[in-house]
N, C-alpha and C positions, 0 to 999 in steps of 0.2 A: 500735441505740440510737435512742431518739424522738428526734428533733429539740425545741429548746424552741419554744415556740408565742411567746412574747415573746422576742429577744435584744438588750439595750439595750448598745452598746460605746464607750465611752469619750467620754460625751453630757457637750457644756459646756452649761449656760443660765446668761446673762448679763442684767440689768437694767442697762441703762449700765456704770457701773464694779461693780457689785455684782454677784459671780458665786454664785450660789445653790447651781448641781451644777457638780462642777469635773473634769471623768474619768471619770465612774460607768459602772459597767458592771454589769452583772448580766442572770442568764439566770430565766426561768420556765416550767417544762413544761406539758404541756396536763393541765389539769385540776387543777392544784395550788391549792391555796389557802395566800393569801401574805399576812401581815398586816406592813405597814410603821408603824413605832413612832418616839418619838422628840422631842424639846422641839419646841415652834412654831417655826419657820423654819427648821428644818432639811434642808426640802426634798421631806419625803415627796406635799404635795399637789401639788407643781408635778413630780413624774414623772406624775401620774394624768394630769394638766389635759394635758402633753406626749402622752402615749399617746393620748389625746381628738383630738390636735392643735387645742387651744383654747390652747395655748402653741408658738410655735417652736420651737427648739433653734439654738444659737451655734456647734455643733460636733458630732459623731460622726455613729454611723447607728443606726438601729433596725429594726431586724425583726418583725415580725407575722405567724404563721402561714407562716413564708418569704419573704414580701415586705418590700421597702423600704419605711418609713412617707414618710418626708421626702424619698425621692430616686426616679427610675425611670429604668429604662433608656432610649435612644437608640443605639441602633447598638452600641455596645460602651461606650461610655462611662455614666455615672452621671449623671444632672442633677437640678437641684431639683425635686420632684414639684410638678404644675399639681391646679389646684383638681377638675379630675374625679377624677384620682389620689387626692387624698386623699379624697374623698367613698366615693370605692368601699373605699377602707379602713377609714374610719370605722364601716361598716356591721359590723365583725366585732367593734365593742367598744359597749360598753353603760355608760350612766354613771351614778349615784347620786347626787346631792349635797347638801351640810350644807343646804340652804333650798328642798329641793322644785323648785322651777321649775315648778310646775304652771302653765295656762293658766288665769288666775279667773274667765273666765267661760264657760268650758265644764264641762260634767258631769264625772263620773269616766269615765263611758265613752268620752267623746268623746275625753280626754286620752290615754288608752291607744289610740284605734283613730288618732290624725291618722296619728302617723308612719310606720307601715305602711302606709297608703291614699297618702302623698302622697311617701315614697322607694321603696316597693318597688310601686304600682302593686296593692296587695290590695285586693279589692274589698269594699264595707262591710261585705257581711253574711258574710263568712268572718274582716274584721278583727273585727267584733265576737263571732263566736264565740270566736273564742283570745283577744280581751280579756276575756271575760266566765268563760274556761277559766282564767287567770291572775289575775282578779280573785278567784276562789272560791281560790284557793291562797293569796292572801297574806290573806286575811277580808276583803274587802271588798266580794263579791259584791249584799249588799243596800245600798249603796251606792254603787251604777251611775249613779243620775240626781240624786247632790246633785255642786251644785257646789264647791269648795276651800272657799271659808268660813264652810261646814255642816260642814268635818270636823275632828278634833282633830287635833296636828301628828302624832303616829305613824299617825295614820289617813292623814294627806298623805303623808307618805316609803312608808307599803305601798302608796299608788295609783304613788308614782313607781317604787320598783321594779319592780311591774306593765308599766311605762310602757317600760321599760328594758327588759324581758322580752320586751315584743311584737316588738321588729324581731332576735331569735333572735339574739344575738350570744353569739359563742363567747367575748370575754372579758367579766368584768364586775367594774368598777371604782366602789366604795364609798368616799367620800369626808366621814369623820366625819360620818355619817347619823344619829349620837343626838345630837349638840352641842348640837341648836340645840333639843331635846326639854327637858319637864316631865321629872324624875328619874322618875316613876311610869309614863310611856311609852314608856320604854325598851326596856325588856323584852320588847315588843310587835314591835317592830322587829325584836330581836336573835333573835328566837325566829323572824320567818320567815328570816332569814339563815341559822340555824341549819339551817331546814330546807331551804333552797337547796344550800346546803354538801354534807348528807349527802344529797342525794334527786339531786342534778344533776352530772353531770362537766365542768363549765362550771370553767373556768381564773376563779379572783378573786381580785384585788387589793382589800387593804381597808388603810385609813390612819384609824386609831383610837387614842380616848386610853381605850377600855373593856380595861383590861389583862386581866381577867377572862375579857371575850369573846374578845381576843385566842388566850388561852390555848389554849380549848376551837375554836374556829374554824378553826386555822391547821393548815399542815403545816410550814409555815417562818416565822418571822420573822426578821426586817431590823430589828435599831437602828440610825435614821441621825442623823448631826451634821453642822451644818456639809456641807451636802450630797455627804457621804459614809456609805457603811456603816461603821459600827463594830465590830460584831459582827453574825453570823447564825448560827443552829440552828433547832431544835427549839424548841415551846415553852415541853418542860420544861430542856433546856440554858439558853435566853436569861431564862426565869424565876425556875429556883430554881439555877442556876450560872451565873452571867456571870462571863465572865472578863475582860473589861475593867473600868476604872475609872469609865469614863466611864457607861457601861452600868449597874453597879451604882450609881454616884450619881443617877442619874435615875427606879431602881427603887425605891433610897430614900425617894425624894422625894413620888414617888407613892403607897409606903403610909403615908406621913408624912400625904398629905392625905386618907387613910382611904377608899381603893380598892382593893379585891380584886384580886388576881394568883393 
């Protein structure tokens, strides 16, 4: 049997008294694609931001590829992992997120080659080949030398996947990457997702309100509330049979506001 490449077990996060994930556990195999669903606060950004480790965790352990995220060994014992620890973890996941994060006053090129020249030590003219190899794949190849506020926002989220691409990470986490989009640049986005999915055995996590894309994207989905799972299957089980309550009142809701599933 494969091992999962993500194993998250019985992970608290806490905001002071507010506990967001209260036990969660769940496994992801390599190469799965996983779409996490679910009302706003329910919890599904803050596992991404957790897996980033751009969030702590109040409780449990996670696993990456076989390794502890949050802890490492010492002798036989377990201790809280130090900031080299996590840096060298960091390096197997790749992140996406709702507002870009581009650099505004570098190029598109420069954006995709830094962080491969400045964590893994590649050297320019090999980073800019595989930026300029992954720039042609998501369409943005002839717009290598404009900077962010020459490009339109789906043109910004295909340089940042780009961006996300170059330091090769085995998982890769999409973090409502059309939110912050024009309705008519959507599509732009979803469609190189689309082709990530099918062309790449790269394990993704994607936390989306496009139930649509979810549909066709996924090999699993995750309804979560109240930072727990509610239900999971398939996306034809969680879409056209839910067996929870809770599950189908939230599918409801969303063809009520005239959204494809």
């Amino acid at each position: 049997m494969t091992a999962p490449i993500i194993r998250i077990d019985n992970i608290v996060k806490k905001y002071g008294p507010l506990t967001v994930l209260d036990g969660l556990s769940m496994n992801v195999m390599p190469g799965e694609k996983l779409a996490l669903i679910g009302p706003s606060g329910s919890g599904k950004t803050t596992i991404l931001r957790i897996l980033m480790t751009l969030e702590s965790i109040s409780g449990g352990h996670i696993e990456i590829d076989g390794e502890q995220l949050y802890h490492m060994p010492r002798g036989k014992e377990l201790v809280p992992a130090d900031e080299r620890h996590l840096h060298r973890m960091r390096e197997k996941i790749g992140m996406v997120f709702q507002h870009f994060n581009l650099f505004p006053h570098k190029c598109v090129l420069d954006n995709v080659t830094l962080a491969p020249m400045l964590t893994k030590g590649i050297k320019r003219a090999d980073a800019q080949k595989r930026a300029m190899e992954l720039l042609d794949m998501v369409g943005m190849a002839d717009k290598a030398k404009s900077v962010p506020a020459q490009l339109s926002g789906g043109q910004k989220q295909r340089v940042a996947i780009a961006r996300a691409l170059a330091l090769s990470p085995k998982i890769m986490l999409f973090d409502e990457v059309t939110s912050a989009l024009d309705p008519e640049l959507v599509e732009e986005v979803l469609s190189v997702m689309k082709h990530l999915a099918s062309e790449t055995d790269m394990t993704m996590l994607l936390v989306t309100h496009e139930m649509g894309f979810a549909h066709d994207f996924a090999d699993r989905v995750l309804f979560f509330d109240r930072g727990k799972i509610v239900e999971e299957g398939s996306p034809n089980d969680i879409f056209r049979n839910p067996t929870q309550e809770r599950t189908q009142t939230f599918l409801r809701k969303i063809i009520a506001a005239g959204h494809r599933i």
